[in-house]
Backbone as CSV, one residue per row, in Angstrom:
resi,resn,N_x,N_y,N_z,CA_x,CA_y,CA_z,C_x,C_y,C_z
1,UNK,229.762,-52.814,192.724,229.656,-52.928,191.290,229.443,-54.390,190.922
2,UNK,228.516,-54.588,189.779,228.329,-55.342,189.602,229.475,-56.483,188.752
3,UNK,229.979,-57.616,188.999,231.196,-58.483,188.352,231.105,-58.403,187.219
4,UNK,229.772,-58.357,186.479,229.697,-58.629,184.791,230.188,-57.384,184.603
5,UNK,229.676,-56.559,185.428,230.177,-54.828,184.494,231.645,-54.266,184.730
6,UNK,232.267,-55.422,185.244,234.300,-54.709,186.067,234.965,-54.593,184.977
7,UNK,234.785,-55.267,184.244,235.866,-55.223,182.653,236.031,-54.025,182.316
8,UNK,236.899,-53.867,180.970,237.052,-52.961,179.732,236.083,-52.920,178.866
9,UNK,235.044,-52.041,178.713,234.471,-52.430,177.421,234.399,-52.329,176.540
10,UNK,233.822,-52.842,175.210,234.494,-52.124,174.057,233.176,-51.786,173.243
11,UNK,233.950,-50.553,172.476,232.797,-49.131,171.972,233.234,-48.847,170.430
12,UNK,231.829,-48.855,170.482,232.352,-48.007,168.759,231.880,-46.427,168.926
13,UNK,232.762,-45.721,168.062,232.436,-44.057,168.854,232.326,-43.533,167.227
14,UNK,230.919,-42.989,167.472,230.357,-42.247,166.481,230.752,-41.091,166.600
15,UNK,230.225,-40.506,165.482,230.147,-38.635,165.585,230.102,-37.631,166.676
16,UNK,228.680,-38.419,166.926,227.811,-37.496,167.794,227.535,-38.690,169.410
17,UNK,227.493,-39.715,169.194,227.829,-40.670,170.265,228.097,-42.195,170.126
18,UNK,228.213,-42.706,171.315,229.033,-44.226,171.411,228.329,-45.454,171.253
19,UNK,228.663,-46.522,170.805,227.978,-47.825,171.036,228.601,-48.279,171.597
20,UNK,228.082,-49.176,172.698,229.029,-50.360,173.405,228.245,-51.623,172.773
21,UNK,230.218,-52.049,172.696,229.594,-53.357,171.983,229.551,-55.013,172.985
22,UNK,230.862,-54.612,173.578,231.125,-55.587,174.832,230.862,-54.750,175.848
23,UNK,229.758,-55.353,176.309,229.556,-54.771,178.088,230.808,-54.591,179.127
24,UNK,231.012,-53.642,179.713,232.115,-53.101,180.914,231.975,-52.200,181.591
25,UNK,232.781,-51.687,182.496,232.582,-50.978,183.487,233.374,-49.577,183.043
26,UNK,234.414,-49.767,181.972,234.699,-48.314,181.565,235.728,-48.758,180.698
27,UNK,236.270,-47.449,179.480,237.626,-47.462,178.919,238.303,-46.904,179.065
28,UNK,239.610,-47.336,178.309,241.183,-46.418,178.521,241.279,-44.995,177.753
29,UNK,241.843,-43.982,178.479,242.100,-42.962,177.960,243.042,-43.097,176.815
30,UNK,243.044,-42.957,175.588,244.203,-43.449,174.912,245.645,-42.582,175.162
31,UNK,245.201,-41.259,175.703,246.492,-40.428,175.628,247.177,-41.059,177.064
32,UNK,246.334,-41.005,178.330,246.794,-40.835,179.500,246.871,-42.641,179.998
33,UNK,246.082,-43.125,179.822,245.895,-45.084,180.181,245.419,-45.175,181.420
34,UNK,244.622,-43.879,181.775,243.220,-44.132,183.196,242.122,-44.732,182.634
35,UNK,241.583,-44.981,183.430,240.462,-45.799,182.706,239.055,-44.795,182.858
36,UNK,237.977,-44.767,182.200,237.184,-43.637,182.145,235.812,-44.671,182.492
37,UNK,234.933,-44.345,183.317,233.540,-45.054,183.586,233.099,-44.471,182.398
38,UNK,232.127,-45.421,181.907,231.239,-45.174,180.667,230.626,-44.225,181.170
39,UNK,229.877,-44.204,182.390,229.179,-42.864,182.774,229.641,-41.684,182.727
40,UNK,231.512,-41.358,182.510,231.681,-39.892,182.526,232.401,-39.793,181.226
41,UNK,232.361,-40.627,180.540,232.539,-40.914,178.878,232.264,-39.304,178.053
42,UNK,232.814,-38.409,177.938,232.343,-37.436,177.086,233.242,-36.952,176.099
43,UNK,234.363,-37.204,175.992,235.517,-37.122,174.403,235.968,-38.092,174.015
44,UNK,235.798,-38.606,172.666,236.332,-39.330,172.106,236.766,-38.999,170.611
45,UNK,237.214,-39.440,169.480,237.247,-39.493,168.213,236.770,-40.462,167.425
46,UNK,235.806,-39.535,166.970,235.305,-41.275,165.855,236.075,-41.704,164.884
47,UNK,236.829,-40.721,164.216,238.143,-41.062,163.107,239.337,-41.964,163.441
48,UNK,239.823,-41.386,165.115,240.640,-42.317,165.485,240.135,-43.904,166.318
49,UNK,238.731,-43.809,166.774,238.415,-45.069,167.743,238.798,-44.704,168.980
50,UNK,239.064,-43.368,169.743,239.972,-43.499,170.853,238.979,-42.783,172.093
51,UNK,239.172,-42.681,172.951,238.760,-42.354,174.120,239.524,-41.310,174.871
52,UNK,238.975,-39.688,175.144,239.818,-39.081,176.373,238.933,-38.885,177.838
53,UNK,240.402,-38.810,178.391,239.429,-38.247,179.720,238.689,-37.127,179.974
54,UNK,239.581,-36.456,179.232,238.747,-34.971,179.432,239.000,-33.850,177.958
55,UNK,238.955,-32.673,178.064,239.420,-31.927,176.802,240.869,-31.981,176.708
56,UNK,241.550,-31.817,177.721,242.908,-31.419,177.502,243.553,-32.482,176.984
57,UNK,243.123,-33.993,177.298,243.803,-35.326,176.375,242.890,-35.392,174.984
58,UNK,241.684,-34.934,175.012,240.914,-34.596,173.727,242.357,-33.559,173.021
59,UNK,242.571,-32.831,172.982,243.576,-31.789,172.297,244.760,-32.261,171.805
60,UNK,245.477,-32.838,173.077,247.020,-33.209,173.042,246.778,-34.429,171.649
61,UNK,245.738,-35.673,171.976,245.602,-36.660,170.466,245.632,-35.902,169.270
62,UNK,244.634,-34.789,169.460,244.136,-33.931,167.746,245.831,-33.601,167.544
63,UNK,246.332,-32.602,168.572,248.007,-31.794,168.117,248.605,-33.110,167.676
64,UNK,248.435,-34.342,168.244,249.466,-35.576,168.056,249.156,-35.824,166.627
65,UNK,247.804,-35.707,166.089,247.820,-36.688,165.156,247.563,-35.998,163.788
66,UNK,247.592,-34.075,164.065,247.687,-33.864,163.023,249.058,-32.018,163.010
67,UNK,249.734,-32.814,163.560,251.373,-31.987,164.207,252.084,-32.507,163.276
């Protein structure tokens, strides 16, 4: 991997998809705190800014944040 791309990067998460704004190699799950390669990037919330790994931390945020 390339050194410029090892970081965190940071994203703005639309609707329908993401911008990266600082170049990196991936972000944090917000529920779980794995880190996700931008390449397998597929749940996030655009309301909250957040990032999951998969559906099931996609769910547990939604129950969290409107429980």
């Amino acid at each position: 991997m390339n050194q410029f791309y090892a970081g965190e990067a940071v994203v703005h998460y639309g609707s329908a998809d993401f911008t990266i704004m600082e170049t990196g190699a991936y972000v944090v799950c917000a529920v779980t705190g794995d880190r996700i390669p931008l390449d397998q990037l597929r749940y996030w919330s655009h309301d909250r800014q957040e990032a999951y790994k998969d559906a099931a931390a996609s769910l547990k945020a939604f129950q969290k944040a409107n429980g």
